[in-house]
MARGUFI-339904 format. One line per 4 residues: number of its first residue (from 0); for each residue x, y, z of N, C-alpha, C. Coordinates in nm, 3 decimals, always signed. Example, Ala and Ser with C-alpha at 12.3 -4.5 7.8 and 13.67 -1.06 7.14 Angstrom:
<nodes>
0 = +1.319 -0.569 +0.780 +1.230 -0.450 +0.780 +1.320 -0.330 +0.780 | +1.285 -0.225 +0.708 +1.367 -0.106 +0.714 +1.290 +0.003 +0.787
</nodes>
This chain:
<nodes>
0 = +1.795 -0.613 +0.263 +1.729 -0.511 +0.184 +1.735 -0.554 +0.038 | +1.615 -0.535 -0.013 +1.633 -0.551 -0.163 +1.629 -0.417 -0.264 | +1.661 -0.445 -0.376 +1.616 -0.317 -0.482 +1.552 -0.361 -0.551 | +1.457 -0.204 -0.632 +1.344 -0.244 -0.674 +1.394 -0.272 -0.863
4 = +1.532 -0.312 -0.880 +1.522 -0.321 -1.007 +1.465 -0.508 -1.059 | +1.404 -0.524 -0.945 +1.345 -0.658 -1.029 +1.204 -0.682 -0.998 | +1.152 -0.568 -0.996 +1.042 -0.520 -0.966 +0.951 -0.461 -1.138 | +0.847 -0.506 -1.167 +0.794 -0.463 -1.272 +0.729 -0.319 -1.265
8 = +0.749 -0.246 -1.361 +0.743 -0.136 -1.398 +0.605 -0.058 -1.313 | +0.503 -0.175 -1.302 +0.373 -0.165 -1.190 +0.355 -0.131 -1.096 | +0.444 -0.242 -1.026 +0.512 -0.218 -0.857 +0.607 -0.137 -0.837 | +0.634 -0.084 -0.865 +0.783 +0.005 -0.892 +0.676 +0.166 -0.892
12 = +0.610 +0.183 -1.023 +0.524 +0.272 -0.971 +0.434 +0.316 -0.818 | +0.376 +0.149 -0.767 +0.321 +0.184 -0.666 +0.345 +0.228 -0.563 | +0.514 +0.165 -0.514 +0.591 +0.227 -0.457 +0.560 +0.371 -0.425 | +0.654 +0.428 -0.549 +0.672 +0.568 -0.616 +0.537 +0.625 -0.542
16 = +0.413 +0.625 -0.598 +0.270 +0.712 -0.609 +0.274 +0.696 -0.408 | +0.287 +0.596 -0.367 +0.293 +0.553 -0.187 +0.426 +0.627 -0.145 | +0.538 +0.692 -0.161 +0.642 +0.732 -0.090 +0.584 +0.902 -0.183 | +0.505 +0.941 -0.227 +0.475 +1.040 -0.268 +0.365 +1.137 -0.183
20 = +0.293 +1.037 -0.137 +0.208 +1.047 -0.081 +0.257 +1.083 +0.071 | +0.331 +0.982 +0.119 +0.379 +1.017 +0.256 +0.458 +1.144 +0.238 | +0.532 +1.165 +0.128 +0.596 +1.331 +0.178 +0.485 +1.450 +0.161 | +0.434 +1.413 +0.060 +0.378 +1.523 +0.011 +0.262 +1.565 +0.156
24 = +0.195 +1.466 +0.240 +0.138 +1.511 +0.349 +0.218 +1.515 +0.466 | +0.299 +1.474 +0.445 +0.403 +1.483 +0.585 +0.347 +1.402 +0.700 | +0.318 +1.253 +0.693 +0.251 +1.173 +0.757 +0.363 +1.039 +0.778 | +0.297 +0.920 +0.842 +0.429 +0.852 +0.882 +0.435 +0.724 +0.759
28 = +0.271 +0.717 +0.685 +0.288 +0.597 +0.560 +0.250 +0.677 +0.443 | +0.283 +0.601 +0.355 +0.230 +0.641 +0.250 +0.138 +0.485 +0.187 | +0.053 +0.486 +0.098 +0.026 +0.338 +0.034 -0.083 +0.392 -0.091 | -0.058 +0.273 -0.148 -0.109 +0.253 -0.297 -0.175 +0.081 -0.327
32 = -0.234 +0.125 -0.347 -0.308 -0.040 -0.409 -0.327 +0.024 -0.545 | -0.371 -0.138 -0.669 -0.394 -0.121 -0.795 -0.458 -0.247 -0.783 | -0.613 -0.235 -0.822 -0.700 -0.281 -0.863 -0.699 -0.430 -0.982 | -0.820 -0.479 -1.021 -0.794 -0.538 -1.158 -0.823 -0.503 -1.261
36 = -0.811 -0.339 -1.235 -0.816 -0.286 -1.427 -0.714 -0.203 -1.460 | -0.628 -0.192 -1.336 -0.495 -0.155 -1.273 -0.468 +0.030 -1.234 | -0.660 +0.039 -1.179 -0.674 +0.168 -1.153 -0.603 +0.193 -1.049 | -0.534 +0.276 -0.986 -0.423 +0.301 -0.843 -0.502 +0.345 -0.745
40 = -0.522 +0.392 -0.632 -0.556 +0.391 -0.509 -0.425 +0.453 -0.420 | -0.426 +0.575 -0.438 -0.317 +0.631 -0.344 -0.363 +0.705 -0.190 | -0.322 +0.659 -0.031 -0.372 +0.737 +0.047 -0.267 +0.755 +0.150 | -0.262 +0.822 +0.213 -0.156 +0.843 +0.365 -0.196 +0.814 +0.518
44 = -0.167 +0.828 +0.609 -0.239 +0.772 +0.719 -0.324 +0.873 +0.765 | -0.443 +0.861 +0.859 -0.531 +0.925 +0.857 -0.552 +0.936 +0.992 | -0.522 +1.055 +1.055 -0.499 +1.064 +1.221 -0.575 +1.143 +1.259 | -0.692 +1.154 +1.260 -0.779 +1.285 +1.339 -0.813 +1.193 +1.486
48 = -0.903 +1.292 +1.529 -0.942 +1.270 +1.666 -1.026 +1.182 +1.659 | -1.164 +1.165 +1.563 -1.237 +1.071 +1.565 -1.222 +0.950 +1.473 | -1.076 +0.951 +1.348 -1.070 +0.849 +1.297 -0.936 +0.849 +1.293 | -0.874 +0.719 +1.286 -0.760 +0.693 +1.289 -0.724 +0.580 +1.146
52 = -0.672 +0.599 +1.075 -0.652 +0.474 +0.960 -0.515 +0.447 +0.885 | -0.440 +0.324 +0.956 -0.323 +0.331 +0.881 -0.347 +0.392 +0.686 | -0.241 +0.395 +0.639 -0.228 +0.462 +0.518 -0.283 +0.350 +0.422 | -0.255 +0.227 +0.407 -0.291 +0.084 +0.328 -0.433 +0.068 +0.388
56 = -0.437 +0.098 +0.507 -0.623 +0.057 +0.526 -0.714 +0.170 +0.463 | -0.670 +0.294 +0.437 -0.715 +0.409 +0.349 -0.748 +0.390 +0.247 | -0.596 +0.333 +0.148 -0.616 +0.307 +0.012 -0.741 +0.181 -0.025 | -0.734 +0.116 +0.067 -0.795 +0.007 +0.029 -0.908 +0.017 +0.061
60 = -0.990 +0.122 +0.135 -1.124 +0.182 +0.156 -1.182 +0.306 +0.005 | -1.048 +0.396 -0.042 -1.045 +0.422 -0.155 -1.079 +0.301 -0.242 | -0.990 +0.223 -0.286 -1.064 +0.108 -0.370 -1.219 +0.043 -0.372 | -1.226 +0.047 -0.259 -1.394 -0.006 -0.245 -1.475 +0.102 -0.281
64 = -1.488 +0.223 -0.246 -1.547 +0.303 -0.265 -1.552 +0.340 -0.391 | -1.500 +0.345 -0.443 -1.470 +0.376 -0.616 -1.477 +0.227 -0.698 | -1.540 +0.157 -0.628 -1.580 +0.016 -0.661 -1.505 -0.100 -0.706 | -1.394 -0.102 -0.699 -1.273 -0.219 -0.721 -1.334 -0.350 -0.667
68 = -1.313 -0.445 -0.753 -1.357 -0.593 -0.716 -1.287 -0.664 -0.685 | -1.167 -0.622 -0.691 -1.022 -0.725 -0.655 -0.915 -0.575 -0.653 | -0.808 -0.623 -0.572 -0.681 -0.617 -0.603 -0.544 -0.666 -0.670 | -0.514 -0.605 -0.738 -0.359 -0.738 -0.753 -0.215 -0.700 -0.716
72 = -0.254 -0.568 -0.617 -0.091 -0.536 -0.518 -0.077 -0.424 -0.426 | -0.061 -0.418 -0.336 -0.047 -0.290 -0.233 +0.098 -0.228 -0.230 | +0.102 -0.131 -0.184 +0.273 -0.115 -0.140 +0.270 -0.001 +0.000 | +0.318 -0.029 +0.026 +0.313 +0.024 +0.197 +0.499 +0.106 +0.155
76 = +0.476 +0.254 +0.240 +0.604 +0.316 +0.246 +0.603 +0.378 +0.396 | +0.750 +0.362 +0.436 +0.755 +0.372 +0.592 +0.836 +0.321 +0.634 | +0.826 +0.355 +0.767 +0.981 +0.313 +0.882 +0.921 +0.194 +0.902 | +0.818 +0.139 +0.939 +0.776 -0.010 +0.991 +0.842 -0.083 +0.909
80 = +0.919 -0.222 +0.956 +0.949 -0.343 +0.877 +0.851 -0.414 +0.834 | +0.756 -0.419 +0.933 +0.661 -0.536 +0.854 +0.495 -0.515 +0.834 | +0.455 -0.518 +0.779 +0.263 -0.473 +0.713 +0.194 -0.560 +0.897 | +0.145 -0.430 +0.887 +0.011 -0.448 +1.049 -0.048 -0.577 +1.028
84 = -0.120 -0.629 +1.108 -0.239 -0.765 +1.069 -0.337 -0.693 +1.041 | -0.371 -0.578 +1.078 -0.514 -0.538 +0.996 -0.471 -0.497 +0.828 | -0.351 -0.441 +0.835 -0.363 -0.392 +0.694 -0.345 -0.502 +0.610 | -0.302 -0.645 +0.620 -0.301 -0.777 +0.516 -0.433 -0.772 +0.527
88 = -0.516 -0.766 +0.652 -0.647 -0.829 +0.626 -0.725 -0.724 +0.554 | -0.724 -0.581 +0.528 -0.803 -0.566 +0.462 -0.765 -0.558 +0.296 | -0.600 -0.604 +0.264 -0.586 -0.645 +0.143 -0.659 -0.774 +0.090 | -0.668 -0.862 +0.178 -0.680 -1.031 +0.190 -0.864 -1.002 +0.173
92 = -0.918 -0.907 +0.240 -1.057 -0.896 +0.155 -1.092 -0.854 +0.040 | -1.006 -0.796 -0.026 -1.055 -0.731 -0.152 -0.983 -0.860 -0.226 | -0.860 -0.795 -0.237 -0.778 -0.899 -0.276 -0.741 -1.051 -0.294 | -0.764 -1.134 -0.190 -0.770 -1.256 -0.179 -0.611 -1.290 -0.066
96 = -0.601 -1.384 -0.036 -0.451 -1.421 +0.019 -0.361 -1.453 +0.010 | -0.354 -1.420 -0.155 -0.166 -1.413 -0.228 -0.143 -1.301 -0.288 | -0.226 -1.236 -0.303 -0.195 -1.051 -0.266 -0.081 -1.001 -0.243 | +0.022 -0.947 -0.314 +0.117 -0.927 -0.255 +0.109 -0.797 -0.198
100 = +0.159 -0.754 -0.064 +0.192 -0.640 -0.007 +0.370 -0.629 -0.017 | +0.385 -0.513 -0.108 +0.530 -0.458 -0.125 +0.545 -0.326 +0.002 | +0.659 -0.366 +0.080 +0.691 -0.293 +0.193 +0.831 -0.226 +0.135 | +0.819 -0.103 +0.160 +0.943 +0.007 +0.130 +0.961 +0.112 +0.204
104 = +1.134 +0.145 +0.232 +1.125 +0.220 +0.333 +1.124 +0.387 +0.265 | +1.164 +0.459 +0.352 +1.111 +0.598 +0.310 +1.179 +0.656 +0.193 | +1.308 +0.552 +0.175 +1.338 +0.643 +0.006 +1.334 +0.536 -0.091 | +1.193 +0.460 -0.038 +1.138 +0.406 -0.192 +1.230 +0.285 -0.202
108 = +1.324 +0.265 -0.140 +1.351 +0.113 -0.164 +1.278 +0.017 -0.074 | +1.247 -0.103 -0.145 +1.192 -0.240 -0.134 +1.256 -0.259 -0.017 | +1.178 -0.323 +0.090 +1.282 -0.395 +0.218 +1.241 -0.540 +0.167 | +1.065 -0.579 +0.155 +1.058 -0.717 +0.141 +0.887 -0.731 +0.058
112 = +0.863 -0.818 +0.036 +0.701 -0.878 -0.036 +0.657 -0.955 +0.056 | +0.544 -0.924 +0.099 +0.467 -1.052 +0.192 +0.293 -1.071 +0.102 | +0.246 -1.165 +0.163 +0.155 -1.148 +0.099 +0.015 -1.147 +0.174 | -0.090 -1.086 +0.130 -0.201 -1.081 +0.192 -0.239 -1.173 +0.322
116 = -0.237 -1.346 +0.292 -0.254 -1.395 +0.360 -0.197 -1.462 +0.515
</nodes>
């Protein structure tokens, strides 16, 4: 396990706005992406009957939609250890494939960084 004190003030936020998100809806992720003008992208997972969307594949549909041309970081909050293969890949499209995805568990500490690709 790591802590997030060597974490820049950025990522550290994204965290934060992604473990905010998961309480505040009472869902199982929370996630945040930030763009390249370092607009945020906060969403939770999305479970209805006809759509289903991890919480990072949300945010990162938020980003497109609100027109983001890149990314430069996700953060995923949750019991999972490690980021889905769909959710790198739809960082790794906006984003590119050194993207970092920051994974944290539910009280906001850092477990690890992987990256898009």
């Amino acid at each position: 396990m790591s802590d997030n004190t060597d974490l820049d003030a950025e990522d550290r936020k994204i965290i934060t706005l992604a473990r905010s998100a998961r309480a505040r809806n009472g869902v199982p992720e929370g996630a945040a992406v930030r763009d390249e003008t370092g607009r945020t992208y906060v969403a939770g997972t999305v479970a209805l009957e006809s759509l289903k969307l991890s919480a990072l594949r949300t945010a990162v549909a938020m980003a497109v939609a609100s027109g983001a041309q890149s990314l430069e970081a996700a953060a995923v909050v949750g019991e999972a250890a490690e980021a889905a293969d769909e959710d790198r890949a739809a960082v790794r499209d906006l984003g590119g494939p050194e993207t970092p995805v920051l994974l944290a568990g539910p009280d906001g500490t850092l477990r690890s960084t992987v990256t898009a690709g």
